[in-house]
C-alpha positions in Angstrom: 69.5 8.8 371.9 73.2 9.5 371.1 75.5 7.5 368.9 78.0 5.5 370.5 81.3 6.6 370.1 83.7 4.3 368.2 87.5 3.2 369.8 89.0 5.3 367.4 87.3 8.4 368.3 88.0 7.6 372.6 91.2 7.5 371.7 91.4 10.4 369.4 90.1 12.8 372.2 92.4 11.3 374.9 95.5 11.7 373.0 94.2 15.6 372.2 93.3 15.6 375.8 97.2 14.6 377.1 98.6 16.5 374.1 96.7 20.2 375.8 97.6 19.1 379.3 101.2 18.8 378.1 101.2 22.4 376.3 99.7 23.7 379.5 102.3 22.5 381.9 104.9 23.6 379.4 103.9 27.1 379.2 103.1 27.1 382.8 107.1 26.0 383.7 108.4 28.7 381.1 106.3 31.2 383.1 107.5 30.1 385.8 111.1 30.3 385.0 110.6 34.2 383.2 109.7 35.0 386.3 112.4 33.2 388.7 115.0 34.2 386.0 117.9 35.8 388.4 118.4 39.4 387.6 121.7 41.1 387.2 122.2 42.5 391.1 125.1 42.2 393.6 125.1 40.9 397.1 126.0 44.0 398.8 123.6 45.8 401.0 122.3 49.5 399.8 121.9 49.8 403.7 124.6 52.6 405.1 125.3 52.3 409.2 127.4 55.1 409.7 125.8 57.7 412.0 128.4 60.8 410.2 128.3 61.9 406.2 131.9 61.4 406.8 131.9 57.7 407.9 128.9 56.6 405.4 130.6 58.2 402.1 134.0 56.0 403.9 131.5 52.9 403.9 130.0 53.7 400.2 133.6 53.4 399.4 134.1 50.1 401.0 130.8 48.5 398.9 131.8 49.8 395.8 135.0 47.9 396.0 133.0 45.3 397.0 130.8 45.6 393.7 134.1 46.0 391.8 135.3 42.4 393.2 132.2 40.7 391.8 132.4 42.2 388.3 132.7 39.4 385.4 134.4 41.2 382.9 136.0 43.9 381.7 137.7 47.1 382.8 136.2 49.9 384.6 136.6 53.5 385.3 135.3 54.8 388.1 135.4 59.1 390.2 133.3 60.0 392.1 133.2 63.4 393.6 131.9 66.2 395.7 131.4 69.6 394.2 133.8 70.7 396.9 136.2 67.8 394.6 136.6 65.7 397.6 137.0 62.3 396.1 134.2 60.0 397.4 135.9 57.1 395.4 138.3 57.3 392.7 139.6 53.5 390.4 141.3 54.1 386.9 139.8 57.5 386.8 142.5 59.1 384.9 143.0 56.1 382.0 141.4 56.4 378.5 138.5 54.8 378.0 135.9 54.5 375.3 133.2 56.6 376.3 130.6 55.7 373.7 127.5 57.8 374.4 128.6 59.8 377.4 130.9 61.9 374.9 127.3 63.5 374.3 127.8 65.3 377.6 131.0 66.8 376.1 129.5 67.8 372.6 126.7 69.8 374.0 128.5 71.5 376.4 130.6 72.7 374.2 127.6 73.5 371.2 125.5 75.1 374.2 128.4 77.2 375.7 129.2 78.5 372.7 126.4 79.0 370.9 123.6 79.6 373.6 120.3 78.0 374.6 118.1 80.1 372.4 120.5 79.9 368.8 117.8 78.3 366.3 119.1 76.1 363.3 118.7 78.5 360.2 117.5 77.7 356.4 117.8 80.0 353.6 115.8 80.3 350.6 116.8 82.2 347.4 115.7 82.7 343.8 118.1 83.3 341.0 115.3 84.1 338.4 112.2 86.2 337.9 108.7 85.8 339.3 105.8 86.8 336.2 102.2 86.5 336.7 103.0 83.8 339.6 106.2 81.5 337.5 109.0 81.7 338.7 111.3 81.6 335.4 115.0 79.7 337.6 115.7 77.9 339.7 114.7 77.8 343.8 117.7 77.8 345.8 118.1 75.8 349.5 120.9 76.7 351.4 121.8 73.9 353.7 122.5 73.8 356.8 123.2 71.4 359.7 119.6 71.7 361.6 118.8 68.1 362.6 115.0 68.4 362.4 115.4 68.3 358.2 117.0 64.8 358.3 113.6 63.8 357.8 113.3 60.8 359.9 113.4 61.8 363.6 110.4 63.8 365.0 107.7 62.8 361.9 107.8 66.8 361.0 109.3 67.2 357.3 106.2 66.3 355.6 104.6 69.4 358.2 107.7 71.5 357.3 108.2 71.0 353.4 104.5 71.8 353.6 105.1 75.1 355.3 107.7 75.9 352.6 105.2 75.4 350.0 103.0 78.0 351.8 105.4 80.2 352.0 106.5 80.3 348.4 102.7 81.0 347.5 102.8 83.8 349.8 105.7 85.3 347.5 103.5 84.9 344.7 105.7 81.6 343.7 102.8 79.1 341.9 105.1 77.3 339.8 108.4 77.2 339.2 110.1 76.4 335.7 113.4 75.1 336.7 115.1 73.2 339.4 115.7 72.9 342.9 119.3 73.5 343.6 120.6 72.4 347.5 123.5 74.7 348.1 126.1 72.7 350.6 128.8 75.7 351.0 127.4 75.9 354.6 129.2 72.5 354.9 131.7 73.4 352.3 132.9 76.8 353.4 135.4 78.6 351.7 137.1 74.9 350.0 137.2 76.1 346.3 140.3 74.7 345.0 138.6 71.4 344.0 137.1 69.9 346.9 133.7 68.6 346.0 131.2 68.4 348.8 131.0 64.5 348.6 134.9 64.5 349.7 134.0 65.5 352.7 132.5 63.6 355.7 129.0 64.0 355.4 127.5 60.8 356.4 126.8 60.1 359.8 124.5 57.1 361.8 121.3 57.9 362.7 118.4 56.3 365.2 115.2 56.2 363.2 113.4 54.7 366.5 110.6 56.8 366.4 110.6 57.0 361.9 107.0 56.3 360.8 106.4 53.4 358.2 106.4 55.6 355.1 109.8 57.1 356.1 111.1 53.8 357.2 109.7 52.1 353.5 112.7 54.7 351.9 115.5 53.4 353.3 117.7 50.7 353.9 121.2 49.2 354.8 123.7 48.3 352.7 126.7 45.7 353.5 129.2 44.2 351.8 129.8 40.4 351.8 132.6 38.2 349.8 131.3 35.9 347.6 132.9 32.1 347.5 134.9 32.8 345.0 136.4 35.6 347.1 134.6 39.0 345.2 132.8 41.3 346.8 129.2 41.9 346.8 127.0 44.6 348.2 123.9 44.0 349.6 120.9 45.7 350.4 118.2 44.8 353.1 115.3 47.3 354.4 114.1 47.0 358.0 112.1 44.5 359.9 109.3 46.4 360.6 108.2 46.1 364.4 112.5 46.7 365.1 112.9 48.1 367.9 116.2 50.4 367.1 116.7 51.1 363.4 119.8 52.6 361.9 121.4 53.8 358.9 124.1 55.9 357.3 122.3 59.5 355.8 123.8 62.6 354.5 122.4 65.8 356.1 120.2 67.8 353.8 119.6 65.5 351.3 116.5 63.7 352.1 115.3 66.9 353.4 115.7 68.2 349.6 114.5 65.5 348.2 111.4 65.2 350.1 110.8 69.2 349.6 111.1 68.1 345.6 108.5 65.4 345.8 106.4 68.1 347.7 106.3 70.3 345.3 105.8 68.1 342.3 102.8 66.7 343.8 101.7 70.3 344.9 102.3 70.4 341.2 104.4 73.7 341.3 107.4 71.6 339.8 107.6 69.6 336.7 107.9 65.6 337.3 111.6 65.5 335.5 113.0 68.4 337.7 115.6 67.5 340.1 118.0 68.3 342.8 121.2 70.1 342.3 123.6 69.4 344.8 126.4 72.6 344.6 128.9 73.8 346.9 131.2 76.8 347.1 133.2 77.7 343.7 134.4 81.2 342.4 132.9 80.5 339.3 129.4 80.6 340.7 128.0 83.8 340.5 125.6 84.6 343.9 125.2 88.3 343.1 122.5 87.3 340.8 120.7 85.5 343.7 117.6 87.2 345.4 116.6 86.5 349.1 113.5 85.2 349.2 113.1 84.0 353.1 114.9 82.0 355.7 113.1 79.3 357.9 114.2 78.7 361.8 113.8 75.5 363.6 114.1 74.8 367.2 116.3 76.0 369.9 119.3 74.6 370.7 118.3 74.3 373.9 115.7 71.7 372.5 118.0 70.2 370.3 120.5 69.2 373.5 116.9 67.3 375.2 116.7 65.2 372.1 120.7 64.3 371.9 121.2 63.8 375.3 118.0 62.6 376.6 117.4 60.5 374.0 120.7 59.9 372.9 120.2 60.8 369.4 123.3 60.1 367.7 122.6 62.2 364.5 121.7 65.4 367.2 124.8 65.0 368.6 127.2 64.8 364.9 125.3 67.8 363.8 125.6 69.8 366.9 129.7 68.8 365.9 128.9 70.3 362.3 127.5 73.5 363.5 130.4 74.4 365.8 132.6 74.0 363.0 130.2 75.9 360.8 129.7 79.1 363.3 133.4 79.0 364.9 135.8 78.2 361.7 132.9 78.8 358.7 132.6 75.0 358.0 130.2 72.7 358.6 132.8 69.3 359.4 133.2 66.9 361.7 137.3 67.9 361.7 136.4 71.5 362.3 134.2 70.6 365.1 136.4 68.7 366.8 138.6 71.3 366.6 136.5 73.7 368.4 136.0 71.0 371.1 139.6 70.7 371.9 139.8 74.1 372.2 137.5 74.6 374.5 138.7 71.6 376.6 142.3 73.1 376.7 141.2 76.4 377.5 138.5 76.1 379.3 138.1 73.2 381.2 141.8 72.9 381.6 142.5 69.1 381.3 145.4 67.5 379.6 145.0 66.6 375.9 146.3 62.9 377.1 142.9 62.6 378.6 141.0 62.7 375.4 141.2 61.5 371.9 138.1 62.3 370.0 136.4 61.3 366.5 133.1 62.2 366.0 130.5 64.3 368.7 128.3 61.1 369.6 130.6 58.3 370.9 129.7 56.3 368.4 132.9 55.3 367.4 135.2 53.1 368.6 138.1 55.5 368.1 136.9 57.9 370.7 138.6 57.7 374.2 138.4 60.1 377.4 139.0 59.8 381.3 136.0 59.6 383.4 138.1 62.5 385.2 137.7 64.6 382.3 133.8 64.0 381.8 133.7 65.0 385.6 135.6 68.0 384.9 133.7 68.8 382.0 130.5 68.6 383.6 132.1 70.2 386.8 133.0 73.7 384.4 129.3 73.5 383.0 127.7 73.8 387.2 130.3 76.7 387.6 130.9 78.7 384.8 128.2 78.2 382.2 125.0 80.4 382.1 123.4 78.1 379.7 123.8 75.4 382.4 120.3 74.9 383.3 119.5 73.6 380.0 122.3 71.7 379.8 121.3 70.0 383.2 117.6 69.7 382.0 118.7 68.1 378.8 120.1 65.1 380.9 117.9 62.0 381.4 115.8 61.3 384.7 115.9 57.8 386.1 112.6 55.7 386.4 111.2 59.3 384.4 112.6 59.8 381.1 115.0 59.3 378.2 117.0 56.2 378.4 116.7 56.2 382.3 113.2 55.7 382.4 113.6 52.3 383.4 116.4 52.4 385.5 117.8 53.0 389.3 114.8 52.2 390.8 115.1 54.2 394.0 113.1 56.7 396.2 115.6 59.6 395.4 116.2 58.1 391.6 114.6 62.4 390.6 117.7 63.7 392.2 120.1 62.5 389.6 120.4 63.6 385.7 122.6 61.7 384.0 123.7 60.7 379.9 124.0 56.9 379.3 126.1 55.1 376.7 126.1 52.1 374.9 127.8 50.4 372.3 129.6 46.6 371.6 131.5 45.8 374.7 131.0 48.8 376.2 128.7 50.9 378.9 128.7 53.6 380.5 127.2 56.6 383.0 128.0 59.6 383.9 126.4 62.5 385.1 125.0 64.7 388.4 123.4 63.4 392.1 122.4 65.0 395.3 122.5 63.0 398.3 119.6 62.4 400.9 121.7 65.2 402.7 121.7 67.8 399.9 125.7 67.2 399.2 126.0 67.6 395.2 128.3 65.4 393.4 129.6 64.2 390.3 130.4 60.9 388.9 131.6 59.2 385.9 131.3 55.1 385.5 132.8 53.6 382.0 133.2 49.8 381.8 135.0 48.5 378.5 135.7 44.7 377.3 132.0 44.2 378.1 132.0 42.1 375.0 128.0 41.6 374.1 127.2 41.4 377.1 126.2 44.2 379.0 123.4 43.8 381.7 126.0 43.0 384.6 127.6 46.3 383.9 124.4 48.1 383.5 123.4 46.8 387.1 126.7 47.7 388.4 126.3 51.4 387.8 122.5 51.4 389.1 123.5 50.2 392.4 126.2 52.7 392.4 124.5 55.4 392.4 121.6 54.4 395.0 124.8 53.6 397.5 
């Protein structure tokens, strides 16, 4: 026979009772509204009723200004073309706009055209002592250079590479080494001796350590400045939340690289635990005749390189990319001199005016940089004509509802037929990139919206249903 509940206890479970029933009914509406939440679309029929190409590009026309009309904010710069250049629709197309990533597709035109699909980043190693019974009595010498893969952070390798290094020094009979590691910048540097250090120079760039493991991530962390009531400044320093989905942080090229080579070999216990780093760069005074080669490691093509920059919209990639074109075209490794081999090339080359373009680093990610969607179209245009490193350039592009930063986007039966570069940063978007029509017609097109502000969905939906029309 069971005890008889008490009052207290009736009561007790129905209140827990209502309280779940509540909870469920909760949960159960904010499913509901997830799921009826409206999207970002535009009331314009994808459906086409012209019975010619002629009168259904006419009518694509006549929706896009439709989708133009409906836009909440914001400018927008819009061409659209044949490769035959017949203007399928054409709005601001020669006004500056900030491009933000879609000046990728300029920077690795550019690196690939003049440098070829198969040039591989390049790493030196030297000696500038002797090797005795397996010591090496000096110091081990890393020329740096601007290969993106030794950042450290990006593709989980430079644990796999520094550990390859090690190898190979054994294989030269190199089992410990009584001196330092020096990192030799002059690659960066060039031939600035009269008193330019290598930390005058703009080294630092912004990198996306999405795909960094936790050990990498546990080494780093951003730095801000804040002002203090009392009006000084004060700098601080936070790390990353862990499960973030996009991390990112200011580096300088080489230097983790070195440092995590340093921490290899200590461990591998060819170094002793108070050696260190050198950083040096070009000087008169320092004597290289006394230098012995010793090997020189290559890293992937370039051709590889573009799929990660473009595809994935690397931004580090793309600034280094910048680097080496002013290291192989002027003999240093800058941003400036990069540039200037850029604006070369589109002057000579691609023959646009140097009103359409104002340019300050190879990745878009500053707000400084400004370009026509006509010259993107152009650029892109001279790559499908003229370049025989444009299949790689084409396959470096992203594939909506595929990969890169497509792969969730233009959902559409011929979504394979375009390759495109997307770009994103505070109040603006934008798309650019190639598309063949149901009928086979090739075309171009370049869409930049700016004065976005935060918000950026709208804009993003915008150029989807673009290019399905």
């Amino acid at each position: 026979m069971q005890p008889k509940t008490t009052l207290a206890a009736r009561l007790f479970r129905l209140m827990s009772f209502m309280l779940l029933c509540l909870v469920v009914v909760q949960s159960a509406e904010a499913n509901v509204y997830k799921r009826r939440r409206p999207k970002a679309a535009f009331p314009v029929s994808l459906k086409l009723m012209g019975t010619t190409q002629a009168e259904r590009m006419a009518e694509c026309a006549e929706k896009i200004e439709q989708i133009l009309q409906l836009r909440k904010r914001g400018t927008i710069g819009i061409l659209i073309q044949t490769a035959e250049q017949e203007t399928i629709f054409e709005h601001h197309a020669y006004e500056l706009f900030k491009p933000a990533s879609n000046l990728k597709l300029i920077t690795s035109a550019v690196a690939i055209e003049k440098l070829g699909a198969d040039y591989r980043y390049r790493t030196d190693f030297f000696i500038d002592g002797e090797i005795k019974e397996g010591v090496l009595y000096g110091n081990l010498i890393l020329i740096g250079s601007t290969d993106p893969m030794l950042s450290g952070y990006f593709d989980k390798s430079i644990n796999e590479i520094v550990s390859t290094w090690i190898d190979t020094l054994r294989q030269h009979g190199i089992m410990r080494i009584e001196g330092n590691l020096i990192l030799d910048n002059s690659y960066y540097i060039g031939n600035r001796h009269q008193g330019i250090s290598a930390d005058e120079l703009r080294f630092a760039t912004v990198a996306n350590f999405s795909r960094a493991n936790a050990q990498q991530l546990s080494k780093v962390s951003r730095v801000r400045v804040i002002r203090t009531k009392d009006g000084k400044k004060r700098v601080v320093r936070r790390g990353f939340r862990r499960r973030s989905r996009l991390k990112m942080v200011t580096v300088e090229p080489n230097v983790y690289c070195a440092n995590a080579f340093l921490s290899a070999l200590k461990e591998a216990g060819m170094m002793h635990k108070d050696s260190q780093v050198e950083k040096i760069s070009y000087s008169r005074k320092l004597d290289r005749t006394k230098w012995k080669y010793l090997y020189s490691h290559y890293s992937i093509s370039l051709a590889e390189a573009l799929k990660a920059t473009n595809k994935s919209s690397d931004n580090f990639y793309a600034d280094q990319l910048l680097r080496t074109l002013g290291a192989e075209c002027y003999g240093e490794g800058t941003i400036e001199k990069g540039l200037a081999v850029v604006t070369q090339f589109l002057k000579a080359e691609v023959k646009v005016s140097a009103s359409e373009y104002r340019l300050m680093d190879g990745s878009g990610l500053s707000h400084d940089n400004w370009v026509t969607p006509h010259l993107i179209v152009e650029t892109m245009r001279y790559m499908r004509e003229h370049s025989k490193a444009f299949p790689a350039y084409y396959e470096s592009l992203a594939i909506p509802m595929t990969d890169g930063t497509l792969a969730g986007r233009i959902n559409h039966p011929l979504a394979h037929n375009i390759r495109a570069k997307t770009g994103s940063i505070t109040g603006v978007v934008s798309l650019s990139g190639y598309l063949k029509s149901r009928s086979g017609k090739e075309m171009y097109f370049s869409i930049i919206a700016n004065g976005l502000g935060r918000r950026s969905r709208h804009a993003k939906a915008l150029e989807d249903t673009i290019c399905k029309l």
